[in-house]
C-alpha positions, 0 to 999 in steps of 0.5 A: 753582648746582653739585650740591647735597647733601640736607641743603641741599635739606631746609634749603630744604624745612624752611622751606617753608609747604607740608607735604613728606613722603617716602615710600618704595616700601614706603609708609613715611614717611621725611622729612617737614618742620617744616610737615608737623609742624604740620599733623597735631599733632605736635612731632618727626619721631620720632613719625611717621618710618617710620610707614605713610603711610596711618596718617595719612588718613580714608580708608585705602583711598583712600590705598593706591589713590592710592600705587599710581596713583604708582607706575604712573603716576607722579604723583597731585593731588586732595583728602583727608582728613587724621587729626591727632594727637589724631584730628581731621581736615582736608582737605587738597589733595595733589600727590605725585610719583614721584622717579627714580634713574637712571631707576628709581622711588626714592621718592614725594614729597608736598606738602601744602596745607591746604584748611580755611580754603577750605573754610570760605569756601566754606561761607559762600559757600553760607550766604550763597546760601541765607540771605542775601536779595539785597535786603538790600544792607546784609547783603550788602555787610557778609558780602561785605566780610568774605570775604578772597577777591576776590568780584564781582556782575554783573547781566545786561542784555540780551544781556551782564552789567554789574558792580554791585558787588566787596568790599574784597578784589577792590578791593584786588587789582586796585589801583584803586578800585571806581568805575573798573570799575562798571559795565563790561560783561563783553564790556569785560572778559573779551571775549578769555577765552572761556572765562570767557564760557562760564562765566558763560553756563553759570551763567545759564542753568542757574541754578547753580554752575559752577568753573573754573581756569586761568592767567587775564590781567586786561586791568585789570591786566596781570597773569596767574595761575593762579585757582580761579573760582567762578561762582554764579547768585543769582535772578533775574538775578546773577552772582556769581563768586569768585576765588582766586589758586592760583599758589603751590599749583602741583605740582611739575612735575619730577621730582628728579634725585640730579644738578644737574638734580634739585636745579635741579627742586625749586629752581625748582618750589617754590612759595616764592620762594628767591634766593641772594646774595653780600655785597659789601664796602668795603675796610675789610671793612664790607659796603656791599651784596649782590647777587643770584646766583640766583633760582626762578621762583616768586621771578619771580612773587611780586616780579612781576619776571624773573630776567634783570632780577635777575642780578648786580644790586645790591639798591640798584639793584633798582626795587622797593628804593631802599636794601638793605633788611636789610644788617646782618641778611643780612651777619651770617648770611653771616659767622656762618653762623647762621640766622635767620628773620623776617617782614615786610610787603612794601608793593609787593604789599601782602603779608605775607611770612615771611623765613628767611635761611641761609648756604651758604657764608662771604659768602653767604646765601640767602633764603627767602620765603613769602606768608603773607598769608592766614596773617596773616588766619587767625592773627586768627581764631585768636586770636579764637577760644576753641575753638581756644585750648582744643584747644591747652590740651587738649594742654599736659602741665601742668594748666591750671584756670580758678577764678571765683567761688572755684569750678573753671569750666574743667579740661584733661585734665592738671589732672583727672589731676594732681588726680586726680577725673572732670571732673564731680566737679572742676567747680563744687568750691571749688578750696581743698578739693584744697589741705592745710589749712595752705595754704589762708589763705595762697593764698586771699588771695594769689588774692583779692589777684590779683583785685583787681589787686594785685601778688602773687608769681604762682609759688609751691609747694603740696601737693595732697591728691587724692581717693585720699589721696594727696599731690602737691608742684605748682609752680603758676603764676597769672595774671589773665584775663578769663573770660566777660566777668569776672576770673578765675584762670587757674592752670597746675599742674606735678606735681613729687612725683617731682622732690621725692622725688629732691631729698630724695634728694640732700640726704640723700646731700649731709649724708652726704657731708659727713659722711663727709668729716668722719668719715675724718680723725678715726677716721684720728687716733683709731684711731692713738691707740687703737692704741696704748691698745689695744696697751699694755693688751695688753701689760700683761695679759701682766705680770698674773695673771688673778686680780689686782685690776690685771688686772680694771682692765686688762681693763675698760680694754681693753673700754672701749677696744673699745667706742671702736673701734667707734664709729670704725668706725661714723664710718668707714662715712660715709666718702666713697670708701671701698670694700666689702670684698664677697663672695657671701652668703645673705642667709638666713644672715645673717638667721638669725645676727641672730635668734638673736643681736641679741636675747640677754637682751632681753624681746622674740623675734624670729619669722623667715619666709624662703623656702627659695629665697631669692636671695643679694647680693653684700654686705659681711658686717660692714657688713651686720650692722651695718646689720641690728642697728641696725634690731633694737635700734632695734625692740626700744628701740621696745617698752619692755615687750617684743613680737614683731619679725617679720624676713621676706624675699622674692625681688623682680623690679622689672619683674614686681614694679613696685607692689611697688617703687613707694616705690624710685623710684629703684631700677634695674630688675633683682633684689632681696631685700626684707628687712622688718623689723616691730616693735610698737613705739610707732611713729614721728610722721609729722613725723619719716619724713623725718628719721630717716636724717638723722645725729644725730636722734634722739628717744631719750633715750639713743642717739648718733643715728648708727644709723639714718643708719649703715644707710641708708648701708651700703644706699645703697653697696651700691646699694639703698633702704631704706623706712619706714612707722610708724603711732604705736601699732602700730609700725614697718616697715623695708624694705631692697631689696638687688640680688641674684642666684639662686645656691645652694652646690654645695659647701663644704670646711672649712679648717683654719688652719695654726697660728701659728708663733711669732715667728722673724726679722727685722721693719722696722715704719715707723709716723710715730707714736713711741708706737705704734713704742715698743708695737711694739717691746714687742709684737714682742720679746715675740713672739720677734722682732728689731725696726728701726724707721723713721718714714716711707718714706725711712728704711725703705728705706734700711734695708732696702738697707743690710740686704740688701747687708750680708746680713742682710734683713729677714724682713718689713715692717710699713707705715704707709700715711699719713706726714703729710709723708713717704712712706706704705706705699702709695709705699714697697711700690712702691720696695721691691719695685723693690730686692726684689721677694721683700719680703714687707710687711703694710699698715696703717692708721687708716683701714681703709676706705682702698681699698688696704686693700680691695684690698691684694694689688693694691699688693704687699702680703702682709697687712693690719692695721687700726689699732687691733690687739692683739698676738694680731691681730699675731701671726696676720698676722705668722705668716700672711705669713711662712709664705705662708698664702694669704688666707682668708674666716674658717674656710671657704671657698665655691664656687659655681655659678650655677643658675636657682632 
């Protein structure tokens, strides 16, 4: 068949009913197979792939001897006691061989069988000697009919044994009926196996057990195979023996070479039946047949047939199948290349079989078969058995109850977690007293319904309150069963409280995001048209004198007009993609300056606890203490007499800190500085927690319901997590946790600004808007300057190419950065540096959220103005530009070092 590589070999070896592992000469388990896993309990590989192979026997010592043996002698067969996942044992009969590399010890290879279904017929066996009298024939032929192994009873008569009886299960064997070999003497028999006469003299006349195996030829039959007999003397003259066919739990005999010798050693000792065949096609393509290219030997035994008969035969023509049994299924694998696995009863050997099907290469496919007879036999007990059915329930991960008579009859482990009381507290308990009040009608009914057959929606959610108080979202499922020979509900719980919280997230975030969509184009359109009110007012004024009536008029206009800037740039922080302008604070002094201000003419007082260490954030100042005074004013609006908010913070590690933290559950791990703010308001109904971040809820009477959905925006971008605890009466508690960082100032030098120079040169503003290019012009001649206009990108650089070659450039440029339908500030600084690239350019724009304004040097710029300005902020970023101010943090500057607090 050619060299074969390992992952064909563990293909073959995954689909073996007989449990494989690896071990290596470190005593470690390197690969194990899928029966392997179903053996000892568990459901990856993962779990247990370089774990000691000792971790998983009774009998550690032992095991470490039988490794060693190994590898002195090469090879080790016998029986252990094997260690599951959950702790329980079985016996097991191991066969494990030492595999060579060029001659050199590579690894072990063990095969595994599980003895636990023999070991119970042999339990029964020895009940039956013990406790079943031989009088009794109706007893006797009832437990023997039950045996699943070929049993058979001879009586002694004079010098030889004639047989009396045999069960169902020898009958069908040996294929012929029981009243063709009764009566038959031992000598007719067994007259040339002289080692099963032996046996049976020995068990007479010692009036005791005796066992023996060995490759045994029934002159009945025909047939030989390699048994495990039994003989068992039963006063006062019988012999009963039982057989059991051992040919597919034969060791492996050879060892594996990494060569086709190797591969060809594993092939033909495994004990499954393994053929490789060829898909024969018409000339249309449609596959008509298949014939066989290769078998095993265990594939010669099981079908009883040698390979020189199978060779390049037809499956039409093979003598067991008069037609090519699963063309259609085999020829879909051999031109997929998908696998499939199925199984079948094959009558010629009166056998159960399990089938899995591969494709080496495009045409061909290879089978795999397996007797599963006895599987078959054991799966029928399995599923008569409740035991059996409740070790599996015990290790399902979702609670599982059983309710009858309204009361709890059954709880696995998970159920007890989930519900959170000791098992001898739940059992006996009315399961309607973990639900909440409000859903107690409605399941109640819907269960009584179930019971009485009714058709009823079997999946649906509740909450659970658990002894601690706590509540629990669960998805639960229900379904009618029949428990102790009653109807009953057999109900499986699901904990979903982690999931629920995240999709509340997640919706909080969608309405968000929604809005911020919203909210960008309109403070976009508003701060243009404020822009303009706000720039001719401050013209204006500059006509006035400060004490006439028309300058108070104007002022409280301008302020007016202000107070609308704000509302767009609070519109602005929903914006979705707009970017923090961040920089290294102490929080500590934002804390401080909010303290001291947020409460100026208020009737309450703020009280602060902050430590001297507490670590810094890297944050958006403004926005910060946008969020921050949001959660005071919405104190202080909470004590309508006034009272005392308490503003405290804390250094956080969410790692040594987890219960601290165990509300965010949707922090990262890491640093935090928790800020807490307390007030001793009249707090806020239960009803409403999950609502106040929602934008525009509100339960004030005044208010635009934006201020606390503001702040749980500006913390979510700046990636932490706001909480809120309120008992109503007592008050509210805020809790922001924002990444941090240890960092302390090494050193501060205050700048001077430079003074503004007054307005000199030559300035091109581009803005699409005719009114705010008529206020500049008003603002910029009055600041002393020369003044061209243009209303989008195209004319601006015209413009200023036709400035340049005439020898009179521009000084500077003021751009708009969005022109609907015509070229914005962020394509015309990119050609304009093309033609000059000295041009100095300020960017503007509405939308001061917009990245570029963020990051404006990024893209050419020398400056930036958000819209809407007065003629003062105009005036300090024109003389800024011009005389080539580098960019300042306000009046100071800051450099750090990192030090460990």
């Amino acid at each position: 068949m050619g060299e074969k590589t390992l992952e064909g070999k563990e293909i073959i070896l995954s689909a073996c009913i007989n449990g494989v592992a690896f071990v290596d000469l470190k005593g470690n388990l390197t690969y194990v197979n899928d029966s392997f896993l179903k053996m000892w309990g568990y459901d990856d590989g993962s779990e247990v792939l370089g774990e000691k192979a000792i971790k998983f026997w009774h009998e550690e010592k032992k095991a470490s001897e039988i490794i060693k043996t190994v590898k002195e002698k090469g090879e080790w067969s016998g029986e252990l006691t094997a260690v599951k996942y959950n702790a329980s044992t079985f016996p097991v009969k191991l066969t494990a061989n030492m595999i060579t590399n060029k001659l050199m010890p590579a690894y072990i290879m063990a095969s595994f069988v599980d003895m636990t279904e023999h070991k119970r017929v042999e339990e029964e066996l020895a009940k039956y000697r013990t406790q079943i009298p031989i009088e009794n024939e109706e007893n006797l032929r009832k437990w023997n009919n039950g045996i699943p192994i070929p049993t058979y009873r001879w009586q002694k008569k004079e010098d030889d044994f004639i047989l009396i009886d045999y069960n169902n299960a020898a009958e069908s064997f040996l294929g012929k009926k029981i009243d063709y070999f009764l009566g038959k003497t031992l000598v007719e028999m067994y007259g040339d196996m002289p080692e099963v006469m032996n046996n049976f003299w020995q068990c007479f006349e010692g009036k005791t057990s005796v066992k023996g195996e060995g490759f045994f030829t029934l002159k009945s039959t025909g047939k030989t195979k390699y048994f495990s007999i039994t003989y068992t003397f039963v006063p006062p003259d019988f012999v009963i023996i039982h057989t059991e066919d051992l040919s597919r739990r034969k060791k492996i005999e050879e060892k594996l070479f990494k060569s086709e010798e190797k591969y060809r050693s594993l092939y033909n000792s495994m004990s499954e039946g393994v053929a490789l065949h060829e898909i024969i096609y018409d000339k249309s393509g449609v596959a008509k047949d298949y014939k066989i290219l290769d078998v095993n030997s265990s594939y010669e035994r099981i079908f009883n047939i040698k390979k020189e008969q199978l060779l390049n035969k037809r499956a039409s023509q093979i003598k067991w199948t008069s037609t090519s049994s699963y063309l259609e299924l085999f020829s879909n694998v051999a031109d997929s290349g998908e696998s499939t696995f199925f199984e079948t009863y094959f009558p010629p050997l009166d056998k159960h079989l399990s089938i899995s099907v591969f494709s080496p290469q495009k045409g061909q496919f290879a089978t795999v078969f397996t007797d599963i007879t006895q599987r078959k036999q054991m799966e029928k007990t399995l599923r008569e058995s409740e035991e059996k059915y409740s070790a599996l329930i015990e290790q399902a991960r979702d609670g599982v109850v059983i309710v009858q008579d309204e009361v709890y009859q059954f709880a696995n482990k998970a159920a007890v977690k989930i519900i959170g009381c000791a098992m001898s507290k739940l059992l006996g308990k009315s399961y309607l007293d973990i639900l909440v009040p409000e859903s107690r009608d409605l399941i109640s009914q819907r269960h009584n319904l179930c019971l009485a057959g009714k058709k009823v929606p079997i999946c649906y959610e509740t909450k659970i309150k658990c002894k601690d108080g706590t509540i629990k979202d669960t998805d639960v499922s229900i379904s009618l069963i029949q428990y102790s020979g009653r109807p009953a509900i057999m109900a499986i719980i699901r904990d979903n409280t982690k999931r629920k919280k995240i999709e509340s997230e997640l919706q909080k975030a969608q309405k968000l995001e929604s809005i911020g969509t919203m909210a960008g184009g309109i403070a976009h359109d508003f701060n243009n048209l404020l822009t303009g009110i706000i720039g001719n007012l401050s013209l204006a004024k500059l006509y006035t004198k400060s004490g006439d009536q028309i300058f108070s008029i104007l002022n409280e206009i301008e302020k007016a007009s202000c107070q609308a800037k704000k509302l767009t740039q609070e519109f602005l922080v929903f914006s979705k993609g707009g970017e923090l302008i961040k920089k290294d604070v102490a929080v500590s002094r934002i804390l401080n300056d909010m303290a001291e201000l947020s409460l100026s003419g208020s009737k309450s007082i703020c009280k602060l606890s902050l430590p001297d260490d507490l670590w810094w954030a890297e944050i958006d100042e403004g926005q910060m203490i946008q969020a921050v005074n949001n959660l005071i004013s919405n104190a202080e609006q909470s004590m309508a007499g006034g009272g005392i908010i308490t503003i405290s913070a804390e250094n956080l590690n969410k790692t040594e800190d987890t219960m601290l933290l165990k509300d965010a559950l949707l922090l990262k791990g890491g640093k935090f500085v928790k800020i807490t703010i307390k007030d001793e308001g009249v707090g806020i109904p239960e009803g409403y927690l999950n609502k106040i971040f929602d934008p525009y809820f509100t339960t004030k009477q005044k208010g635009s319901g934006l201020g606390l959905a503001i702040t749980y925006n500006i913390i979510k971008k700046h990636g932490g997590y706001i909480t809120v605890e309120s008992t109503l009466g007592v008050g509210t508690i805020f809790s922001i946790y924002l990444p941090a960082f240890e960092k302390q100032v090494v050193t501060v030098k205050n700048i001077e600004e430079e003074k503004s120079a007054f307005g000199k040169g030559k300035i091109l503003f581009m803005d699409d808007q005719k009114i705010i290019r008529d206020m500049i012009k008003h603002m910029l001649i009055h600041l002393g300057y020369e003044v061209e206009f243009a209303k989008d990108g195209a004319e601006a650089l015209e413009l200023y190419e036709k400035a340049k070659e005439s020898g009179q450039s521009f000084d500077g440029a003021i751009l708009d950065l969005t022109v609907p339908g015509g070229m914005g500030g962020k394509e015309t600084i990119k050609k304009l540096l093309e033609i000059d690239p000295k041009a100095k350019a300020i960017v503007s724009s509405g939308y001061f959220n917009d990245p570029i304004m963020s990051n404006y040097k990024q893209h050419g710029f020398k400056g930036v103005v958000a819209k809407p300005y007065q003629i003062n902020e105009l005036d300090e970023t024109l003389c800024n530009m011009l005389i080539e101010v580098k960019e300042r943090d306000e009046d100071f500057s800051h450099s750090f070092e990192m030090t460990s607090l």
